[in-house]
Structures are given as C-alpha cells and as structure tokens.
N, C-alpha and C positions, 0 to 999 in steps of 0.2 A: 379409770385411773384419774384420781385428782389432778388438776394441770397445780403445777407450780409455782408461786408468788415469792416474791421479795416482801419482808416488811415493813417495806416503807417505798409506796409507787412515786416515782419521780417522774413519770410520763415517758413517752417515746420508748419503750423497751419491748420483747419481744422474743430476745435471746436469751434469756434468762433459764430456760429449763435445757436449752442448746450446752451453756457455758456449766452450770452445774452437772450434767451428764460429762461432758470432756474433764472437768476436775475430779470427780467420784468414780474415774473408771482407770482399772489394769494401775497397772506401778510405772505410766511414763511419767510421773515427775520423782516419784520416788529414785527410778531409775538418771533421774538429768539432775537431780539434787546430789545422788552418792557420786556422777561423773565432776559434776563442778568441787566435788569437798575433794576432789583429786588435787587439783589447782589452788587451794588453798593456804598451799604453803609455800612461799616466795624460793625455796631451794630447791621445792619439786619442777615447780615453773619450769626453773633458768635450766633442771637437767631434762625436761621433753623438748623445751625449746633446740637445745644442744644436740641431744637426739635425732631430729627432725633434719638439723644439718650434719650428722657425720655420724657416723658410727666409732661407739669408743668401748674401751675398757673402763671397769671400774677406776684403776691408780690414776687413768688420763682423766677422770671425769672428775675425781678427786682434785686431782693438781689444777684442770681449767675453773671448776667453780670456787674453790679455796675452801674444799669441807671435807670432814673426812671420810675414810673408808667406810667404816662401818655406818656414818650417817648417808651415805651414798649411796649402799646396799638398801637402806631401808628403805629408801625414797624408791629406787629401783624396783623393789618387791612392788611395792604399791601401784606404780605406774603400769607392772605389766600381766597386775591383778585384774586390772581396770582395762585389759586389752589393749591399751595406748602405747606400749613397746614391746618391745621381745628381743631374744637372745641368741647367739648362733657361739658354741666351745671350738676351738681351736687350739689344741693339744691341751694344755692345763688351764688357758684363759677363756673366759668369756667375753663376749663382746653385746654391744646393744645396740639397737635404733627403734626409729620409731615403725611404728608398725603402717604398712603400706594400707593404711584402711580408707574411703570417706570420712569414717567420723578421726581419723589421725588427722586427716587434711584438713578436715574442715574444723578443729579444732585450735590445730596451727595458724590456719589461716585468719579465725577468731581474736586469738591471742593477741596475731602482731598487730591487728586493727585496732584491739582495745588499746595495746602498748601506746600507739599512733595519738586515737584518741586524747589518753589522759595526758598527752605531750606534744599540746599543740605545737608549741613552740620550736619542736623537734632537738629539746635541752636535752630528752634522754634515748631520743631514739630517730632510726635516720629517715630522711625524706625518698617514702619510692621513689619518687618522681626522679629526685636527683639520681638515687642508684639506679635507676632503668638510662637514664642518660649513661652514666658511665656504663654499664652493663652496652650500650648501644656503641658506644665508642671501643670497646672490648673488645665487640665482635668483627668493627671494621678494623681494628687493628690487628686479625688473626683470623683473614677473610680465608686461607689457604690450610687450618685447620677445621676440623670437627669437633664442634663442643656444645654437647646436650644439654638440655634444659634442666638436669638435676646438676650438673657440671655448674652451672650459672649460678644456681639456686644455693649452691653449696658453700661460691668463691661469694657470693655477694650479698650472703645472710637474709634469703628470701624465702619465702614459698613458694612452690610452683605454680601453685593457683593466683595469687599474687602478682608473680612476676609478667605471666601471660597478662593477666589482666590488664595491668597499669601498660606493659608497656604496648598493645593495642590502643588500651585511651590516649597515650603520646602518640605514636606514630601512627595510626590508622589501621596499622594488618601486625599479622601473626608476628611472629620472628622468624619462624622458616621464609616465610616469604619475603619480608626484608631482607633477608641476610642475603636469598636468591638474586636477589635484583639488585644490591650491592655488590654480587660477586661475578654476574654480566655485566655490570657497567666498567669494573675493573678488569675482563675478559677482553672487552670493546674495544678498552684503551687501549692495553697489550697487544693487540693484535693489528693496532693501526703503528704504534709507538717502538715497536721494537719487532724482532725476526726471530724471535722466537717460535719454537713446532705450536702447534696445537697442542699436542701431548702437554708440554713445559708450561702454555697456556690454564691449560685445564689443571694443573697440578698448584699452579700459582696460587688459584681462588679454590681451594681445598676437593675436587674433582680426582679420584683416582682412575675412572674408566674415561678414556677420551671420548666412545661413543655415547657415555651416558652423559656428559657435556655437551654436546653436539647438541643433543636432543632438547635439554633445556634453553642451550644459546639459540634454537631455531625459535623455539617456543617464546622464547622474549621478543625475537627481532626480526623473526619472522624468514630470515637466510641462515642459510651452514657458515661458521665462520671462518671456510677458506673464505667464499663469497663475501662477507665481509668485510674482510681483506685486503681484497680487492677497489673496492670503494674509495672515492674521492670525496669530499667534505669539501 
C-alpha cells in the first residue's frame, strides 16, 4: 500500500495519512453535521434550551417563546427526531423535555458556554459566577429544606453540569458538602444558643431522622451533640 502524501510538503508532518483515515471513515461527521443543523435555527435553540429547564406543553411553550403552535410543533418534531427530547401524554396533552441523555447534557451544557462566549460582556447572558453566588446564598437561606440539584438548575436557569462545576471552582467542594457543613455550623450554634431538643435541632438544618444527624454532627465535630452541648467556649 502506497503511504500517503499531501501535495505540497511543508515539512514537520507525519499525521497526514492518521488525519485522512479519521475524515474518510463511517458517518461521524455526517452524523455531528445533521446534529448541529438541529441548532440552526434561533427558535429551535430557545425551545431545547427551555426544555432542558422544565417540562412544557405545547400552548406553554408557545406562549413563553412568543411563536406559534403549529411552528412549535414543527420545531418539536425535529428536536425529538434528532433524540434531543421526548414526550410523556397525559390524558389529551402532551408534554416535553429534554431527553435525559449525555449528548442532551453535553449539548446543553455546550450551548450556554457558547451563549457565554459570544457575550462577553454578559449584555445577553448571565454571569455563573454571580448566579452560583446567589444559588450559594439560597441554599444558606433554606439550610432546613431539601433541594436537588435539578431543583437549582431549574430555579436558576443552569445546567447541572455547569452549575456543579462552577460552583466547586468558587467554593472548593461539592454543594452537598458545603451545604453539610453550613448546616453543623448552624447545628452548633443552636445548640449552644438556645434549649431547643436535638430533634427541633436536626429539623432546623433540614435533618428529618435525629439519629441520622447525630451521625453526621459527630462526623464534623468529632462528639454527639448532647456533648456538645455541654461545652464551654
């Protein structure tokens, strides 16, 4: 088998017959050319985006993007041609989202980077950064609730890939883990600061079983937080 050449040697090369086998084989670009012609159209966009955060009906998806029904259908067809949503009937209506895949995620999470991108400025689009701040201020204002990370992702127009992310490069760990160690430290205080049970303790910082509190207020601090308690500062 003859090796390979370019017409015109410009020195230093070697990959050349590497790079021509990866273009002249199977349909992935065919296949990642018809997935981008998805995204092509500025309405399809804004209803995966939409998608992505909620699940809707056609009329609602209609009425948030300001288009019609029938153009909303079509875009919908296409979308979930292309495996990027799907749909669940509920007596006469349908409903959408986006489809729980890696390539939904990592599509999504494409998108708002590009959005990001072409807006530096953040003229058209908002700053993680800031919305992991307030997403962080959220959660310590609602330390005695439970609320998932699609719950976040949902109220504060993120990705979930996204939202982890950035807000580990802010604060250093997970958000489970912050959120744990913002709801001992307000444990802590309760328990020095007021006479409240343990029970009402653990209930405060969103803990329904008081043993399974127990367990994690040892784990931070190393005593049970009757012992705790106890303690003089």
């Amino acid at each position: 088998m003859n090796e390979f050449k370019l017409p015109h040697d410009h020195g230093n090369r070697g990959n050349d017959e590497m790079l021509r086998q990866v273009l002249s084989s199977g349909n992935k670009f065919q296949n990642a050319a018809e997935l981008f012609k998805m995204l092509d159209d500025e309405s399809r966009v804004k209803i995966f985006w939409l998608l992505c955060h909620s699940e809707e009906c056609v009329i609602n998806i209609a009425a948030i993007t300001a288009m019609s029904e029938p153009a909303v259908s079509h875009h919908l067809q296409l979308l979930k041609s292309a495996g990027l949503i799907e749909s669940r009937r509920e007596g006469k209506e349908s409903y959408y989202k986006a489809t729980d895949t890696e390539l939904s995620h990592l599509l999504h999470e494409t998108l708002e980077n590009v959005m990001i991108i072409a807006c530096p400025d953040n003229r058209c689009s908002s700053d993680p950064a800031a919305v992991i701040r307030d997403i962080h201020d959220h959660l310590n204002e609602h330390l005695d609730q439970k609320i998932t990370i699609d719950e976040l992702a949902l109220k504060f127009h993120l990705n979930t890939t996204t939202l982890k992310k950035t807000f580990k490069q802010i604060y250093g760990t997970s958000i489970a883990a912050h959120v744990r160690k913002h709801r001992m430290e307000k444990a802590a205080e309760l328990l020095l600061t007021t006479d409240s049970s343990i029970m009402s303790v653990a209930a405060s910082v969103g803990y329904e079983s008081q043993s399974r509190f127990t367990l994690v207020f040892k784990d931070e601090y190393g005593i049970l937080p009757t012992e705790y308690r106890k303690r003089t500062f």
